[in-house]
Every structure is written in structure tokens, then in C-alpha cells.
C-alpha positions in Angstrom: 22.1 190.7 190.3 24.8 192.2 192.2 28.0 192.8 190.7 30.8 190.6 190.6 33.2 191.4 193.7 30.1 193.2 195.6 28.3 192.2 197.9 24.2 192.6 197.3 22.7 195.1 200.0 20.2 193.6 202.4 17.7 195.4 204.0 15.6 193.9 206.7 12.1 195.5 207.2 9.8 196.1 209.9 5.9 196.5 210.7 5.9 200.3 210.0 8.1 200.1 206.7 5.9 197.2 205.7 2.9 199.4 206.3 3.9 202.6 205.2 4.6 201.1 201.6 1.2 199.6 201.3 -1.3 201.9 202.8 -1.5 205.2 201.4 -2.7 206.8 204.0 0.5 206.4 206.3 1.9 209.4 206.6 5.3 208.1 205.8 3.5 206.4 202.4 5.7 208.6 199.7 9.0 208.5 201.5 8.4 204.3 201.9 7.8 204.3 198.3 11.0 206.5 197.6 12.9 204.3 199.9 11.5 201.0 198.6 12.4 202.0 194.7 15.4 203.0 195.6 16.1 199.6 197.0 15.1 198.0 193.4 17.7 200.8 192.1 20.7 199.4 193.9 19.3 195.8 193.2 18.9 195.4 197.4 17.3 192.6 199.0 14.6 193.6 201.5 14.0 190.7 204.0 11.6 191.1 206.5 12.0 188.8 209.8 8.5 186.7 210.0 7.6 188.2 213.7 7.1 191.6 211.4 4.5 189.7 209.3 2.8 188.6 211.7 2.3 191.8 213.4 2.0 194.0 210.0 -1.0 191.7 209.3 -2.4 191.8 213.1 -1.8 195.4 212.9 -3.3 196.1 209.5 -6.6 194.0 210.9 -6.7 195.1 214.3 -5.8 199.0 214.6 -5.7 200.5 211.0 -9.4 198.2 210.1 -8.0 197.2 206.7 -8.5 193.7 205.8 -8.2 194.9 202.1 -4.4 195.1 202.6 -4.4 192.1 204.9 -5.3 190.6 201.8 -2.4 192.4 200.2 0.1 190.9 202.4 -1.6 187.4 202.2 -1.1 187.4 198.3 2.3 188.5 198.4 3.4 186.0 200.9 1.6 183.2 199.0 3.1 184.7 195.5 6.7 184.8 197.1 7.0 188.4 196.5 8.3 188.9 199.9 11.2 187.4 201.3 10.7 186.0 205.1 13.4 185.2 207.4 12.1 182.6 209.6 13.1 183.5 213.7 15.0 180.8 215.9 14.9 180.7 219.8 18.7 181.9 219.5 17.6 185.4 217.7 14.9 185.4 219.9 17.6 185.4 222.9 19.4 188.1 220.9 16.4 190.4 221.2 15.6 190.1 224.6 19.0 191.1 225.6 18.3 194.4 223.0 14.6 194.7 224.5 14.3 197.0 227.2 10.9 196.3 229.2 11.0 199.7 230.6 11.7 201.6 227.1 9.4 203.3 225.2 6.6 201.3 224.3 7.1 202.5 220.7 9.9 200.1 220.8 8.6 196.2 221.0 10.1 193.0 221.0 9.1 193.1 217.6 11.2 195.8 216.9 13.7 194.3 218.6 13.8 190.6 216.4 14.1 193.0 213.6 17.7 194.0 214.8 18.4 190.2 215.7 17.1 189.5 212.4 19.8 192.0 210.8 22.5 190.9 212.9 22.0 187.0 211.7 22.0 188.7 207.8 25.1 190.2 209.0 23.7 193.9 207.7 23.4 197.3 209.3 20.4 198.6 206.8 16.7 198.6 208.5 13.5 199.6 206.2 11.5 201.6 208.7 10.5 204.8 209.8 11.5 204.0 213.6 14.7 206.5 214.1 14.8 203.9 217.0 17.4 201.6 215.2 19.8 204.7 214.2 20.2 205.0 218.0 21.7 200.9 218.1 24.3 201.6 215.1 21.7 200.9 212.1 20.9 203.3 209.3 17.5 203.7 208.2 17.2 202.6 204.0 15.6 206.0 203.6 19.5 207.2 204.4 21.2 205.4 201.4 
């Protein structure tokens, strides 16, 4: 619990956060885990905008070809151990003006819902490995 007269950090989390934490393989795996304990540390809330589900899950099946940690992300969304910020069509206008159809491909809409996601949460602190976000005014959770 945060203390009194503090505010508790939030953290919101995208697809390559998400998936660096669980598959050990990612070559980002040990620094996610650094990142992620330190969150526990500083008793931080990591909230992770339902688009990045979605796409961690379609991503983890699709591209990587691991439905053991699809399975993974199933349980802990059923157990509550994540916490999912649901996404309105007024954060979904909020992206689209952040989107850039002609940027790096690297950068999706999904990226993009995570920053609208942050600004509703009213906090500047993204879990990812994307230095993409620094480059909007955001510091990376691997920075605190």
C-alpha cells in the first residue's frame, strides 16, 4: 500500500513488456524481470490497456508459436493477477491522433492505446522495451 500523502506509481504495460517477462527467451527477459520486481519494490501498479492483451496473446500464438504461455496469460487474466484497463472509443480517438500511419511499423496503434491508456491513468511510466514512448515524454519503468 502506498504511503499516506503519496501517490502509488502506475505503470501501464505493453505487448513487448508483457512478453519479455514471460518468455525466457526474449532477449529483454532479465531486464523485464529486473524491471517488473522492481515495480513490486516500490509497491507500483502495472496496468496493462486490454488492446495489449489481446495482441500479447495473438502475438504469443501466432509469431513466437507458444501456446504454453498463451495459457499463461489466460490463467492470469482469469486469476485476476493482471490488472486490465478496458479501452473506450474516446482513448481510441486519443491514439489515432498519436498514431502516425507513415511511422515505423515498429510503432502500432497498439502502441499507441498504450499511451492513451497512460494519459487516462494520468501517469508518464510505460513497462516496455520500445524506446518509442521516451521519444512522446514517457520514461520507460526500466528507468526508475
Amino acid at each position: 500500500m502506498s504511503t499516506h500523502g503519496t501517490s502509488q506509481i502506475i505503470a501501464v504495460g505493453d505487448t513487448d513488456g508483457l512478453i519479455a517477462i514471460l518468455s525466457k527467451e526474449d532477449s529483454n527477459h532479465k531486464k523485464a524481470v529486473a524491471t517488473a520486481t522492481k515495480l513490486l519494490q516500490l509497491d507500483a501498479q502495472t496496468v496493462f490497456p486490454i488492446t495489449s492483451i489481446t495482441e500479447t496473446i495473438t502475438t504469443l500464438k501466432r509469431k513466437l508459436n507458444k501456446p504454453d504461455l498463451v495459457v499463461s496469460v489466460i490463467a492470469q487474466i482469469t486469476g485476476g493477477a493482471l490488472s486490465i484497463e478496458n479501452v473506450d472509443t474516446k482513448m481510441l480517438d486519443e491514439a489515432l491522433i498519436v498514431f502516425d500511419p507513415k511511422g515505423s511499423k515498429k510503432n502500432t496503434l497498439f502502441d499507441a492505446l498504450v499511451v492513451a491508456t497512460a494519459k487516462k491513468l494520468n501517469t508518464r511510466i510505460i513497462f516496455s522495451t520500445d524506446e518509442w514512448y521516451t521519444k512522446l515524454g514517457f520514461k520507460l519503468a526500466s528507468e526508475l
